[in-house]
C-alpha positions in Angstrom: 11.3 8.2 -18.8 13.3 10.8 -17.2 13.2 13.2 -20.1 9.5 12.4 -20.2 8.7 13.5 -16.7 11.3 16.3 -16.9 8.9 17.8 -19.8 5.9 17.8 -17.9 7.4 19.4 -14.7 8.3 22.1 -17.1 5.1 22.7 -18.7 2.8 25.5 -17.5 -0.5 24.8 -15.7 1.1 20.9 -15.9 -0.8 18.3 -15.3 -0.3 14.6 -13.8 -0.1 13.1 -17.2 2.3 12.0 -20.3 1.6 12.4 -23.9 3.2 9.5 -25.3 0.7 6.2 -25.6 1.4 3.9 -23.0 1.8 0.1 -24.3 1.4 -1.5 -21.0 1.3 -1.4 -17.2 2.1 -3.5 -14.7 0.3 -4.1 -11.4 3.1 -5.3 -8.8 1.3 -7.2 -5.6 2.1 -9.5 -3.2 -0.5 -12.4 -4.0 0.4 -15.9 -3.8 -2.8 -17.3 -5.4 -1.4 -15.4 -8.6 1.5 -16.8 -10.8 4.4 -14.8 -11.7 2.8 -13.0 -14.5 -0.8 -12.7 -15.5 -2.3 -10.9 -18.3 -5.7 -9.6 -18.2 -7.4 -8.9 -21.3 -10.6 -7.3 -20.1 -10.2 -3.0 -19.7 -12.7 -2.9 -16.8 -11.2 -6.2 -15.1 -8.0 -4.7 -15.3 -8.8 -1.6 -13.5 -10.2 -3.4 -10.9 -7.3 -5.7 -10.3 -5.5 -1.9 -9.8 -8.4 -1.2 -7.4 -7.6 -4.0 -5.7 -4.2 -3.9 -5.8 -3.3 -6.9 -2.5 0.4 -6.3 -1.3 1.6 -6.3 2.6 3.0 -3.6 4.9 6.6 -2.8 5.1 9.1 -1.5 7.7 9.7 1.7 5.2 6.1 3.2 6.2 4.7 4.9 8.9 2.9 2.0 10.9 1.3 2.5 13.8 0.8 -0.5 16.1 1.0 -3.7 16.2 0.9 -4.6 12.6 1.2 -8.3 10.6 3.4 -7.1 8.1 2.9 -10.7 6.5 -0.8 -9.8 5.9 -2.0 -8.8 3.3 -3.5 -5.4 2.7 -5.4 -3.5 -0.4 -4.0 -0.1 -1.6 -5.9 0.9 -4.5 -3.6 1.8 -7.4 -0.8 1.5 -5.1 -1.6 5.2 -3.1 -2.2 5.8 0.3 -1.9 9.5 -0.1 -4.7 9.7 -2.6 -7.1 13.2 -2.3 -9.4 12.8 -4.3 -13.2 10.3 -4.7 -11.4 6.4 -5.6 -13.4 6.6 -8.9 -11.9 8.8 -10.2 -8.8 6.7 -10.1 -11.0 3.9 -11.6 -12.5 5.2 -15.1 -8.8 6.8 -15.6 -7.4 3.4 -15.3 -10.6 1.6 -17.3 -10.5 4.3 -19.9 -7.3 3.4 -20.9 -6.9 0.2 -20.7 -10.0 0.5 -23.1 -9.7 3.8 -25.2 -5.2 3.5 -25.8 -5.8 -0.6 -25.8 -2.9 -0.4 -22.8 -2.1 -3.7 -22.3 -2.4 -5.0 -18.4 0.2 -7.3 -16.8 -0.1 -8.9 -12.6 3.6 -9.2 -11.6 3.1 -11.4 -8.1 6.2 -11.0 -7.0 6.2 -12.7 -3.6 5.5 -16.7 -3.8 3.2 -19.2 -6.0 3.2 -22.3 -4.0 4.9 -22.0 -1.2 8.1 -21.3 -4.1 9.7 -17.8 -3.5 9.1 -15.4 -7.1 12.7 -14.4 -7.6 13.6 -11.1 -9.1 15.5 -12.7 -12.2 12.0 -14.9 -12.5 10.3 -10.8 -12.7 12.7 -9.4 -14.7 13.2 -12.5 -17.4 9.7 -12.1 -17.8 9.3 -8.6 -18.7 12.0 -9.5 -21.0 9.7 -11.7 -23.1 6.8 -9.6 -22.5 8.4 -6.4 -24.2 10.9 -8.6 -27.1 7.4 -10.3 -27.9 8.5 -13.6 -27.1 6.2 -14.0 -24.2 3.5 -17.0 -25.2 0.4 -16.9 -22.6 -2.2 -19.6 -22.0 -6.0 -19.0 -20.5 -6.4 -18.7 -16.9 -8.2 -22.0 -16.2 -11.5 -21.0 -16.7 -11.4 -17.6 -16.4 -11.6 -16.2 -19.8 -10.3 -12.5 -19.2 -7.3 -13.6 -17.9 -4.4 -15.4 -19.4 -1.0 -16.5 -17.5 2.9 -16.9 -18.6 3.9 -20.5 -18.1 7.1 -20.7 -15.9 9.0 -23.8 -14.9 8.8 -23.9 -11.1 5.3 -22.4 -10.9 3.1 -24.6 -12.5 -0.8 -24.5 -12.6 -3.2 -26.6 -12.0 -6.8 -26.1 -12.0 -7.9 -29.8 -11.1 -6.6 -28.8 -7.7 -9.3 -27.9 -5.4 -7.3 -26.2 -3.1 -5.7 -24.1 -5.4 -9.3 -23.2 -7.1 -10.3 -22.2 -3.3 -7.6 -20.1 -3.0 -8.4 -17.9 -5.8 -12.1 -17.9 -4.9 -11.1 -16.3 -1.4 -8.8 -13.6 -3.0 -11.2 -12.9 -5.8 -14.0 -12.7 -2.8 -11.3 -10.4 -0.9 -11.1 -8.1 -3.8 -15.3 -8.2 -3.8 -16.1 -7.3 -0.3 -13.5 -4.3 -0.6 -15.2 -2.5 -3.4 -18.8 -3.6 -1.3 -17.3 -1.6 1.6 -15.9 1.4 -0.3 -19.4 2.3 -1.1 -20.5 2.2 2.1 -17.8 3.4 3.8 -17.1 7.3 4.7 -20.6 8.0 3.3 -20.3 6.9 0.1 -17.3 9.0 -0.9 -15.2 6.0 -2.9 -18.3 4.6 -3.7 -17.6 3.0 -7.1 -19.3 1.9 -10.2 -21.7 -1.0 -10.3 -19.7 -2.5 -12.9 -16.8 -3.4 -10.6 -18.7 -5.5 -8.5 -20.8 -7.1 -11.4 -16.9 -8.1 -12.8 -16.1 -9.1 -9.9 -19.1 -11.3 -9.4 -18.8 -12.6 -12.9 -15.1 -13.5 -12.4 -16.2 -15.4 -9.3 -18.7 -17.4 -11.2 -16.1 -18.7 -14.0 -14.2 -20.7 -10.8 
């Protein structure tokens, strides 16, 4: 990866971009209605769980007030420091996810259950997922999402609670892209097919 980067720093009139396919990314949040790994299998849903992108604040940033750093936040795509219309970010993401066939992998890596995600529960898991050991099975009724079965973080979609819990993430994730496009005149407005996912995804539950 280091090479790689070191190649496009010394390209002229370089862009922000790589040249070799990418077989999969990762979206890292902090999301405890989420198991420890989640495959989604839909390009445009996968972009949009990277628009959506929940995590919480930390100590390391620049926060200003008095600020629950156990509550959780969205950050599209993971940066604050973006300069540019949030769309733009979106049919990158969607395109390829959909054009390369990227695969698209949810690493919650805070707690499922009330039970801490550990890092050697993360990192096994990656393990499987690149040796191509890793088996999924479908995310309860949610057909564009599949999830990697781990002892300690069991599902279970006859739980009414848990089913809730989703449905007020999922919701979350919803009313965010709503107020982008109506927030700052319109200028991370983003594509009706977002919210129509998002609304589909809902109606699965």
């Amino acid at each position: 990866m280091v090479e790689q980067l070191n190649h496009v720093m010394s390209q002229k009139n370089r862009v922000d971009a790589l040249d070799e396919k990418l077989d999969a990314i990762f979206w890292i949040m902090k999301d405890d209605s989420l198991p420890p790994v989640v495959k989604v299998e839909d390009p445009i849903l996968a972009a949009v769980f990277g628009l959506t992108l929940a995590t919480k604040r930390s100590t390391a940033e620049n926060v200003v007030g008095d600020v629950d750093l156990s509550q959780l936040v969205i950050e599209p795509y993971a940066d604050p420091f973006r300069a540019y219309p949030l769309a733009e970010d979106y049919r990158n993401f969607r395109d390829l996810f959909n054009k390369n066939k990227t695969s698209c992998y949810i690493l919650n890596t805070d707690a499922f259950h009330g039970e801490d995600i550990t890092p050697q529960v993360t990192l096994s898991s990656i393990e499987e997922i690149i040796t191509g050991e890793a088996i999924f099975e479908q995310f309860g009724p949610i057909k564009e999402m599949s999830y990697l079965p781990i002892e300690g973080y069991e599902l279970d979609f006859n739980d009414e609670k848990y089913i809730k819990d989703i449905h007020v993430r999922l919701q979350s994730r919803l009313d965010f892209i709503l107020k982008e496009n109506n927030t700052n005149e319109g200028y991370d407005a983003l594509p009706e097919e977002t919210a129509e996912m998002m609304r589909h995804v809902i109606s699965e539950l």
